[in-house]
C-alpha positions in Angstrom: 7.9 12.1 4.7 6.0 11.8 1.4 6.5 8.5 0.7 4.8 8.2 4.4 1.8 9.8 3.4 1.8 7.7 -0.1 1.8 4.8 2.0 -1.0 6.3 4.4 -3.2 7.5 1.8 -3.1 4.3 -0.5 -4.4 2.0 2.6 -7.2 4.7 3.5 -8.5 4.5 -0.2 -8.8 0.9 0.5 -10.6 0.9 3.9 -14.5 1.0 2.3 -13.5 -1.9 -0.2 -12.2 -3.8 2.8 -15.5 -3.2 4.9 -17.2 -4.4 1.6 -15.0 -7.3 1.5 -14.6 -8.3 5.1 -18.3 -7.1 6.5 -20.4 -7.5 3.2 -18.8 -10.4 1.5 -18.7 -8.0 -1.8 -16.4 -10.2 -4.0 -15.4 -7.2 -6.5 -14.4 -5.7 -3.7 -12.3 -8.4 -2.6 -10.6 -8.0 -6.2 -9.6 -4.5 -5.8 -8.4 -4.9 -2.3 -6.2 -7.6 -3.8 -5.1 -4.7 -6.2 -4.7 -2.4 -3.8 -2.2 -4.6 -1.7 -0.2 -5.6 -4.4 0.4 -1.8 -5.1 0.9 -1.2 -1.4 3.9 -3.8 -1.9 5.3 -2.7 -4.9 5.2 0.4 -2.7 7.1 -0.7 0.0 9.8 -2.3 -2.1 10.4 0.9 -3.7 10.9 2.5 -0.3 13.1 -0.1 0.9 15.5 0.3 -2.0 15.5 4.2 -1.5 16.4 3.7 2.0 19.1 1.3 1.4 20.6 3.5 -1.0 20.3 6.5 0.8 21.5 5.0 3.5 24.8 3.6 1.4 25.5 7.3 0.1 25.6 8.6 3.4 28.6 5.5 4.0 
């Protein structure tokens, strides 16, 4: 469940610069929310391949 909480705690860090964003119309914040989802997909992709291949092993 690690991974899980990777996941969880990399979209919580980005929760203020969203308000900023979103409520304030802070455009450096914009930037590093654009940063921050590009991790959050690189992320995901590295999850999807370890589930795919731990899925294949148990096969």
């Amino acid at each position: 469940m690690s991974r899980f909480s990777e996941v969880k705690d990399l979209i919580l860090s980005l929760e203020g610069d969203f308000e900023k964003f979103y409520d304030k119309g802070n455009q450096a914040a914009g930037t590093r929310v654009r940063g921050g989802m590009q991790q959050l997909k690189t992320l995901a992709q590295e999850i999807r391949s370890e589930v795919q291949s731990l899925k294949n092993e148990k096969n």
